[in-house]
C-alpha positions as CSV (number, residue, x, y, z in Angstrom):
1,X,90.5,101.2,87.9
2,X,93.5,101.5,85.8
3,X,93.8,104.8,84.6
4,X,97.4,106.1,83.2
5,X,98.7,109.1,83.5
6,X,101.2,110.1,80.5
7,X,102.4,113.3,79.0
8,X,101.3,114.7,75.6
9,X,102.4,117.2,73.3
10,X,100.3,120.4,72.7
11,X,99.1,119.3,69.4
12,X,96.2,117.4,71.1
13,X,94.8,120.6,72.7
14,X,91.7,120.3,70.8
15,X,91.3,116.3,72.0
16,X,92.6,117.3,75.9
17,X,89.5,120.0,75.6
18,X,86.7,117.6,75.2
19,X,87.2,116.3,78.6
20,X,84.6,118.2,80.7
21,X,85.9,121.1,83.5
22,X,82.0,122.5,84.3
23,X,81.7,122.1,87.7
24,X,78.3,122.9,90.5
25,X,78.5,125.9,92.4
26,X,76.9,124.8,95.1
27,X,78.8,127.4,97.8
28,X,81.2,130.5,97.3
29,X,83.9,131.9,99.4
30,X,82.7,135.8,100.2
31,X,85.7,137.6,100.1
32,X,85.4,140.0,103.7
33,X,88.2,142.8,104.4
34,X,89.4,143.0,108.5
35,X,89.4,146.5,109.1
36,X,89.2,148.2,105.9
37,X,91.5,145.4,104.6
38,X,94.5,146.9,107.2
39,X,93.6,143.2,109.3
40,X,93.8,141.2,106.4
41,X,90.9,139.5,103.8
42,X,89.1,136.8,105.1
43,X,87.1,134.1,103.2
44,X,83.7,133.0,104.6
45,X,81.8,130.1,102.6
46,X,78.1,130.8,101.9
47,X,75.6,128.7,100.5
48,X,74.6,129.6,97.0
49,X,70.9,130.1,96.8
50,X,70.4,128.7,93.2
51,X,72.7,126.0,92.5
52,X,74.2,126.6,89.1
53,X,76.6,124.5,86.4
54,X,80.2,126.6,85.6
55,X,81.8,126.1,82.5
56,X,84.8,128.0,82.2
57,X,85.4,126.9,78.2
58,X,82.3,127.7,77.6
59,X,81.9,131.4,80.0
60,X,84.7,132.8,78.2
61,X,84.9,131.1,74.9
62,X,88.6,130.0,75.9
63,X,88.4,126.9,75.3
64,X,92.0,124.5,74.4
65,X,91.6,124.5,70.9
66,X,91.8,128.6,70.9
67,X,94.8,128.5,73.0
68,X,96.9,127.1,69.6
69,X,96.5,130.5,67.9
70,X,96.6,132.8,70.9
71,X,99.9,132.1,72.5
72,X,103.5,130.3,71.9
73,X,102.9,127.5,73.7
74,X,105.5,125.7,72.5
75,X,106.9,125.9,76.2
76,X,103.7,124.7,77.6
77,X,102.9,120.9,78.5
78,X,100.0,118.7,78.4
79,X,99.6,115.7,81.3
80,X,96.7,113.4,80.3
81,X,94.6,110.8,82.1
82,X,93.1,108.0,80.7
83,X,90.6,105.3,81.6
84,X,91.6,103.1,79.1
85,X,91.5,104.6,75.4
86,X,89.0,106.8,76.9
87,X,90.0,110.5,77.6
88,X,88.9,111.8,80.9
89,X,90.6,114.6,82.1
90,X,94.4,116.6,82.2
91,X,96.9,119.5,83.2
92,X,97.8,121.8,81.2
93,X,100.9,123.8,82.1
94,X,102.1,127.1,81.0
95,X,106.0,128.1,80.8
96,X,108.5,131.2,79.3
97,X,105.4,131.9,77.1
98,X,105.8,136.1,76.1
99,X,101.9,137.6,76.4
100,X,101.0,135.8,79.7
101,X,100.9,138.2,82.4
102,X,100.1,135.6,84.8
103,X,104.5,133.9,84.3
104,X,105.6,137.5,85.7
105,X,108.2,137.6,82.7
106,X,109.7,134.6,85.1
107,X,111.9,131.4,84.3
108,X,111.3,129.8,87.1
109,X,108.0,130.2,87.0
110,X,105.2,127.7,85.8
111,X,101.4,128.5,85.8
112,X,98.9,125.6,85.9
113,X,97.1,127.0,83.3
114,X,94.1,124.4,83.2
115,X,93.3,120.9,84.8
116,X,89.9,118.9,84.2
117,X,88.7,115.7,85.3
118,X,85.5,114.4,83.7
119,X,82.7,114.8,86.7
120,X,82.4,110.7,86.8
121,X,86.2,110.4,88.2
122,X,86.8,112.6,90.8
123,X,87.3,112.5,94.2
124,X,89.1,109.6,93.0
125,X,92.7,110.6,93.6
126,X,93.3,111.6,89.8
127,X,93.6,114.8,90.1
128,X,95.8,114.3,92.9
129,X,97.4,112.4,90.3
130,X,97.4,114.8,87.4
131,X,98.5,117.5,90.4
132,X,101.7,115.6,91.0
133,X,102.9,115.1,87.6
134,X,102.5,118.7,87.1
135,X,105.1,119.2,89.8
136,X,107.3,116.9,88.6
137,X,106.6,118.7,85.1
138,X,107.7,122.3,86.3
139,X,110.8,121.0,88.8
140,X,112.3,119.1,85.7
141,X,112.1,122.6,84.0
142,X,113.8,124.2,86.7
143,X,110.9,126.0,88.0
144,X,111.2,127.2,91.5
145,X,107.2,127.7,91.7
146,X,103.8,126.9,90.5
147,X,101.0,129.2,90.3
148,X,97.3,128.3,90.0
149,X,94.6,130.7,89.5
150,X,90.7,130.4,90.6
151,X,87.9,131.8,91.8
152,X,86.1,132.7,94.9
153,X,83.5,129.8,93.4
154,X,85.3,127.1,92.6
155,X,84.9,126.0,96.4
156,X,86.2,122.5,95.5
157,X,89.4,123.9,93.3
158,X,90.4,126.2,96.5
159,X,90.4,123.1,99.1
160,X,92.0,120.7,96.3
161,X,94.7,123.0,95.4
162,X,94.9,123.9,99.8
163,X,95.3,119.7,100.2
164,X,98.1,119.7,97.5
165,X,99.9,122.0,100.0
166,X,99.6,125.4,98.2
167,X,99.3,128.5,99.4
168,X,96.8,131.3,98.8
169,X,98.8,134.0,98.0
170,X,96.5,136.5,96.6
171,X,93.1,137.5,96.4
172,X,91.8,139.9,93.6
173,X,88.6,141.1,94.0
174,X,87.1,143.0,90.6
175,X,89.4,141.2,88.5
176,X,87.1,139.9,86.0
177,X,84.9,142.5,84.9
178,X,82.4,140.2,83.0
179,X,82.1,138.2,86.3
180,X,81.7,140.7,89.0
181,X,80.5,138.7,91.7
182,X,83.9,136.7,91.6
183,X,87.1,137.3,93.1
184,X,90.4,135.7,91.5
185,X,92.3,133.6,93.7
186,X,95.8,132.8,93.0
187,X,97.6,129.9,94.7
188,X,101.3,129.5,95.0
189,X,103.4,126.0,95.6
190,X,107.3,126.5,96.5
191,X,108.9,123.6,94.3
């Protein structure tokens, strides 16, 4: 398998998007507060009853393409991966970008604002991969930290991001009012 990794410019946001992100929920983290929350939050992983497909472009009609209009990203950077000519997944990164709450009105802040690997490569080490660049991405910007954010059902994106060595640093529950069921999870990585 010779797949290459190599950085794009924003431009191809509309290309980058047609690599599939919709993942199985197959299990969720419950989010339980320890005493009242005065112990802490702790995550417990339950089986979901009905299996079902996510599809976060497609949930919140967010998709790549709509990022163009909605934001500067002119600080932002693409990481691609390719199997050949053949498009299969990315990072997209998010930097100094006024609007986006999620950057803390930071410098030295990056937010992994997307990553997608087409369902046939993973567990493959790509993302991995894809993962790494996106550090080397946010150090050569003189970013002192990465910030991811999920959700309490992206099982698989909670113990990816946990192998890459981040930390869960928050945990959000009611932050998405159309989802209600789901908690936001924000992970942090100290560059």
């Amino acid at each position: 398998m010779a797949i290459e990794i190599i950085e794009e410019t924003v431009a191809i946001l509309p290309e980058y998007g047609k690599a599939s992100m919709a993942f199985w929920v197959k299990s969720r983290f419950r989010v339980e507060a320890i005493h009242s929350g005065l112990g802490g939050l702790r995550l417990i992983e339950e089986i979901v009853e009905q299996p079902y497909i996510k599809d976060y472009d497609q949930a919140r009609g967010d998709s790549p393409e709509r990022w163009l209009g909605r934001w500067d990203i002119s600080n932002w950077g693409v990481i691609s991966a390719f199997d050949g000519q053949r498009r299969i997944g990315g990072v997209v990164l998010a930097l100094r970008t006024p609007g986006v709450n999620m950057l803390e009105n930071r410098d030295d802040l990056a937010v992994l604002w997307d990553i997608r690997l087409h369902p046939g490569y993973r567990r493959r080490g790509i993302g991995s991969r894809l993962f790494s660049q996106a550090v080397v991405w946010a150090r050569n910007r003189g970013c002192r930290q990465l910030k991811i954010e999920t959700q309490n059902s992206n099982v698989p994106a909670c113990r990816f991001y946990s192998h890459q060595g981040c930390e869960l640093g928050a945990i959000h529950r009611g932050a998405y009012l159309d989802e209600p069921h789901e908690a936001q999870l924000l992970w942090f990585l100290d560059l």
